[in-house]
Every structure is written in C-alpha cells, then in structure tokens.
C-alpha positions as CSV (number, residue, x, y, z in Angstrom):
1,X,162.9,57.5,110.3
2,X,163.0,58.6,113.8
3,X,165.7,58.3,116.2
4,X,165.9,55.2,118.7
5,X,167.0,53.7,122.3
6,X,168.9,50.3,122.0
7,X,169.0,48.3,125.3
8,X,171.3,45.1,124.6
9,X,173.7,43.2,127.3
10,X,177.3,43.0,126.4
11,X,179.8,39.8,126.6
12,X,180.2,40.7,129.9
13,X,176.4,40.5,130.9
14,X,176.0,44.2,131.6
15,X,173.1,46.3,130.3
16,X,174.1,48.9,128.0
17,X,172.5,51.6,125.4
18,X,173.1,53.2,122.3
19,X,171.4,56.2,120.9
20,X,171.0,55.7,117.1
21,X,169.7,58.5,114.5
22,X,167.3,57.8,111.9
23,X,169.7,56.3,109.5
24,X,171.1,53.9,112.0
25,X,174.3,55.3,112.9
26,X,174.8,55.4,116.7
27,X,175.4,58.6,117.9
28,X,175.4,58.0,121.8
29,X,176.6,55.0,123.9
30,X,176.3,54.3,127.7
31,X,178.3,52.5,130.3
32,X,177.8,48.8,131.3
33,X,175.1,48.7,134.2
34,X,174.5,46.1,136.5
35,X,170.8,46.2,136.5
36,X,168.3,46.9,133.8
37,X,166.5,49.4,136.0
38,X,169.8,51.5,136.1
39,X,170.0,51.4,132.2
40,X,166.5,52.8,131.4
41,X,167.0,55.5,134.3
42,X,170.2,56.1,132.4
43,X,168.0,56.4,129.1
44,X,165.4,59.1,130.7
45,X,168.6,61.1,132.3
46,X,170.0,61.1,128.0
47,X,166.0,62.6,127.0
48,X,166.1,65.1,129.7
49,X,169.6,66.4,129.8
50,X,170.1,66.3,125.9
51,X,167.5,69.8,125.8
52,X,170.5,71.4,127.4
53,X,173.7,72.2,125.3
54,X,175.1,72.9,128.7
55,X,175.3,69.2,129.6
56,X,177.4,68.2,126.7
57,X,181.2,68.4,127.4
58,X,183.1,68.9,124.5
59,X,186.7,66.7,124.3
60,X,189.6,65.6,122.0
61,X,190.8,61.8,122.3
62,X,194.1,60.8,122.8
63,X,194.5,60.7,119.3
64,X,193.2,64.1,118.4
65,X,190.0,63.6,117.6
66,X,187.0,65.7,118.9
67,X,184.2,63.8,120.9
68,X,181.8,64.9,123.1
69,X,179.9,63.4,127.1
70,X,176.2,64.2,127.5
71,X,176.1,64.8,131.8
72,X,173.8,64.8,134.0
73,X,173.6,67.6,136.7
74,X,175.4,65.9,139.0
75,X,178.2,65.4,136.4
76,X,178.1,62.2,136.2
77,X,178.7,60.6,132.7
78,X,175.9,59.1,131.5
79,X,176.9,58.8,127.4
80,X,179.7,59.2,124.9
81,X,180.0,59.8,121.7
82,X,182.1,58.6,118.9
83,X,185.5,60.0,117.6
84,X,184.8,62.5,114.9
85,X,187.1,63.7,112.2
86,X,186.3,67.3,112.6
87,X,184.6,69.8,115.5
88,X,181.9,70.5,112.7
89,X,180.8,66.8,112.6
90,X,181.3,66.7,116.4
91,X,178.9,69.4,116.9
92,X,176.2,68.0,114.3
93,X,177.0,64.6,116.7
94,X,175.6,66.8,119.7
95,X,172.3,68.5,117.5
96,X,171.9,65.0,116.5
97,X,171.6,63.8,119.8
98,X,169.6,66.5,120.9
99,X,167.4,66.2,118.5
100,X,166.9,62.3,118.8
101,X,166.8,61.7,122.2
102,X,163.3,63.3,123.9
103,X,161.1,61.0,121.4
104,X,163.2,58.1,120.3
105,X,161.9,54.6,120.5
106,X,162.6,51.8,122.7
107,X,164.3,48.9,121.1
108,X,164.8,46.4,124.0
109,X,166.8,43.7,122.9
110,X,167.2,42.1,126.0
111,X,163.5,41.2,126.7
C-alpha cells in the first residue's frame, strides 16, 4: 500500500498534515495553518524537498532521542518527525519519507 497525505483540522481549527507510510504509521507531521491553501502548499514543498537528503536536519530531543525536520530552501520547517529509539530507525524515518512523499495520496478529511 502506498504512502499517503492526511489533511485534518485540529481542536484548535487549524489545518494540519501527516505523512503516513504504507502500513499507516505516520512518519511526517506539519504545523497548524491558518488556511487550507497554506496546508497543501505546505504538502507540495514535503514532495519536492523530500528528493533532497540535504533538506532533512537531523536532531536529538530533549530526552535523547534522535528525530529529524524536512526544510524547505528557505529553511523554514515545514515537517517533523517522530522520536525514534535509535539513529538507524531515524534514518529509515527519512528514506521512508523520501520515498513516500513525491506519489502519495490525498486523504482530505476536511472536505
């Protein structure tokens, strides 16, 4: 099963998205946005950046744990992953992404 784009609003009524692989774990998450438009701009800035390993900044939480940002070129933030128990699984986080991303569906749940 392929990959796919979640658009949902949170409790706060903000659009958001999360990246889920083919078995359903989500592997990406966005910010809140304010419009809709700005959430599925933020989705086409995931597909394009993902191709470049370059745009994916490596971290370690507060409590340790490794994590990773997908950036845009301007450097802006535009998704997150979750805390990972070890820099392996972090890094098959980012090829999962990569991989995912350019030809995932569109699930819009807000529609």
């Amino acid at each position: 099963m392929a990959g796919k784009f979640e658009v949902y609003k949170d409790k706060g009524g903000e659009f958001r998205f999360r990246l889920k692989a083919g078995n359903g774990q989500t592997i990406l998450a966005s910010e809140g946005y304010k419009r809709k438009p700005s959430c599925m701009n933020g989705i086409e800035s995931v597909r394009k950046n993902s191709a470049n390993d370059a745009r994916f900044e490596r971290k370690t939480s507060k409590s340790g744990k490794p994590m990773f940002n997908l950036k845009a070129a301007n450097g802006q933030v535009i998704g997150t992953s979750e805390l990972y128990e070890s820099n392996s699984a972090c890094e098959n986080g980012i090829a999962s992404v990569a991989k995912n991303a350019p030809d995932a569906k569109l699930d819009d749940q807000t529609a």
